[in-house]
C-alpha positions in Angstrom: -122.0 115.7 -6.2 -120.0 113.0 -7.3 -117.0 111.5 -6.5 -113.8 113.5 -8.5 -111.7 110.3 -9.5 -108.1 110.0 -9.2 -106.1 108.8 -12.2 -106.5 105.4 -12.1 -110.1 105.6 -12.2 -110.6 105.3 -8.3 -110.6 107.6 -5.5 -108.1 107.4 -3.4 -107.9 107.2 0.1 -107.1 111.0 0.7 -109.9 111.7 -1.6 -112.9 109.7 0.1 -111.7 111.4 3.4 -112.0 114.7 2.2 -115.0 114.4 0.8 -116.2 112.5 4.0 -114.7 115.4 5.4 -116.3 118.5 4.0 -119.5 116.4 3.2 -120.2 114.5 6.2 -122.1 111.7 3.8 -121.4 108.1 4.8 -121.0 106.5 1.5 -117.5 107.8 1.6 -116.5 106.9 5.1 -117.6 103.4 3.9 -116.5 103.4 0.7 -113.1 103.9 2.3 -113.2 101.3 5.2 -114.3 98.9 3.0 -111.2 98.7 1.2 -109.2 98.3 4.4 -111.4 95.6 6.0 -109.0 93.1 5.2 -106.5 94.8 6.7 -108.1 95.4 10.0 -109.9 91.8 9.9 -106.8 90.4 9.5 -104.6 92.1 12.2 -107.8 91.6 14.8 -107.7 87.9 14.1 -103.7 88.0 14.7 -104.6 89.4 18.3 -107.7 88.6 19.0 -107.5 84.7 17.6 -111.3 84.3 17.0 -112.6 85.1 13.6 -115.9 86.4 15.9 -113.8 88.1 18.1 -111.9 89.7 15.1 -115.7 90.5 13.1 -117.0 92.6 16.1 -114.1 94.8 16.3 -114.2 95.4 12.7 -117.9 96.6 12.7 -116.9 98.4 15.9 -113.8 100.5 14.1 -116.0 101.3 11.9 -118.9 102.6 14.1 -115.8 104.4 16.4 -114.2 105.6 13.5 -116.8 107.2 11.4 -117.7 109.4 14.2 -114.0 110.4 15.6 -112.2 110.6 12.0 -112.6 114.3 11.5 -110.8 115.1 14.4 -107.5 113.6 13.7 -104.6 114.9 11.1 -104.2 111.6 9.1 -101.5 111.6 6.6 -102.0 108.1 5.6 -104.8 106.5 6.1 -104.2 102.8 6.1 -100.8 103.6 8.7 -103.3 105.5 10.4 -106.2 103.0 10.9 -103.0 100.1 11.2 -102.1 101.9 14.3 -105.6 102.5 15.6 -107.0 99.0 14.6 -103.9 97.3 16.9 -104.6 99.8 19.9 -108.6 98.8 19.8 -107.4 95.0 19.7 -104.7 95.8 22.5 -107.5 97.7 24.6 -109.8 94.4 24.5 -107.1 92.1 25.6 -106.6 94.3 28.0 -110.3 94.5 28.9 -110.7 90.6 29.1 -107.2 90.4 30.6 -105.4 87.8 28.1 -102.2 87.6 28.0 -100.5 89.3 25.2 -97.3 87.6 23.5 -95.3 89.9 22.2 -91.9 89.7 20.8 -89.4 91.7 22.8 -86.6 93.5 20.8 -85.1 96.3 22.9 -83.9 98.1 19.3 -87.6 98.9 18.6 -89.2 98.8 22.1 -88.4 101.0 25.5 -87.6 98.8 28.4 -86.4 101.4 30.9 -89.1 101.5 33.8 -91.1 105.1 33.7 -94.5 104.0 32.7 -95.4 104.5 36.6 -96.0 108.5 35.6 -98.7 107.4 32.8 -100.1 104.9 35.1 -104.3 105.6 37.0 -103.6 106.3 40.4 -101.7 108.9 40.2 -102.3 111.4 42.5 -103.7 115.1 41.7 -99.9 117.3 42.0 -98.4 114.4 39.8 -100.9 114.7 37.3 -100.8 118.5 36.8 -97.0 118.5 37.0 -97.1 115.5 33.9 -99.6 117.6 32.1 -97.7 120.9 32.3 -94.3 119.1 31.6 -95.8 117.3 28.4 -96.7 120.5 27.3 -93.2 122.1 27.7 -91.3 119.4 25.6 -90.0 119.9 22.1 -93.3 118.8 19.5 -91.1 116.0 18.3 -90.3 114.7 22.1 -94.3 115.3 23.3 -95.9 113.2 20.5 -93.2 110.4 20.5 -93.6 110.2 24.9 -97.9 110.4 23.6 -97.5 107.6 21.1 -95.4 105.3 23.0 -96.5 105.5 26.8 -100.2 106.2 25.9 -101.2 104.6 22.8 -98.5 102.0 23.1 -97.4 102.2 19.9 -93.8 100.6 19.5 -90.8 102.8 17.9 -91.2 101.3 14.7 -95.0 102.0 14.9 -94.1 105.9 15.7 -91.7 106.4 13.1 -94.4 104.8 10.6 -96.6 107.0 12.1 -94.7 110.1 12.1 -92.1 109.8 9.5 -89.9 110.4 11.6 -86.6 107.9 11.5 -86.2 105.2 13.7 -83.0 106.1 15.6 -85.0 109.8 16.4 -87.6 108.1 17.7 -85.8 106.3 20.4 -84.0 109.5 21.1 -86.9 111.6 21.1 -88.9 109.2 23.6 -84.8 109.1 25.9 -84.7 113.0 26.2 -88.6 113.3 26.7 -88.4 110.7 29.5 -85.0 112.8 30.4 -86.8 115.6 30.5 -89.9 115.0 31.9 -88.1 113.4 35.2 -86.3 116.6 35.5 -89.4 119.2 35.1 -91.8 116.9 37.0 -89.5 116.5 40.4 -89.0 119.9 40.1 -92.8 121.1 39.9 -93.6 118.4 42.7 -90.5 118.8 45.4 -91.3 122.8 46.1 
């Protein structure tokens, strides 16, 4: 079965990843990466800042990624693996602890302190009172708090992400944090 060509003449991304999809056959998955390896090369070297450092995490997106794709709802793939190619650079830093330099601008990142609730070490009550409270919030509130606290992902990332605008982003993440404050001190002060 071949692949049916957009167009232009080439598949496009939504293409290859359906038929990766509903065919499971790799050519597409790497069809499909390929094309983004520039992307992903490029924005491991801008973290990373070795081009061997950047090469190993390319090959192992690709090796992550070909397994875990078909669970995720991707809209568009090349946001998609943007976002997911910075959080596997972020993780390694993180890993090797390097400092990470990062611009600060409080228009497109949170700086109120609250991370403490998505923190390890929390204790068992506090996580089951998170859990239950994350899944009470509005969907727009719950995947904003997810993308931000847990994959890190910046506002602007999220309303890339998302499609949602900018200004609902920091909103949504403001009353989620809202809230969550108010549903988890109830849950754990009984």
């Amino acid at each position: 079965m071949g692949i049916s060509l957009a167009v232009s003449g080439h598949p496009t991304d939504e293409e290859l990843l359906a038929h990766y999809r509903t065919t499971g056959d790799m050519a597409y998955f790497g069809q499909l990466y390929r094309r983004h390896i520039p992307l992903v090369y490029g924005l491991c070297l801008k973290y990373l800042k070795h081009a061997e450092d950047a090469e190993d995490a390319v090959m192992q997106l690709y090796e992550e990624l070909a397994s875990r794709i078909v669970r995720y709802e991707i809209l568009s793939f090349r946001t998609w693996l943007y976002s997911v190619a910075k959080n596997h650079c972020l993780q390694l830093l993180r890993k090797e602890k390097r400092k990470i330099i990062v611009e600060f601008d409080e228009q497109i990142m949170e700086s109120e302190p609250f991370y403490h609730l998505f923190e390890d070490g929390q204790d068992e009550e506090q996580l089951e009172a998170l859990r239950r409270c994350m899944e009470k919030l509005p969907e727009p509130q719950r995947i904003s708090i997810r993308k931000f606290f847990l994959d890190e992902m910046s506002y602007a990332d999220i309303a890339e992400f998302t499609g949602y605008c900018l200004k609902s982003v920091k909103s949504y993440i403001q009353n989620g944090k809202r809230n969550l404050k108010i549903c988890i001190e109830h849950r754990t002060d009984r």
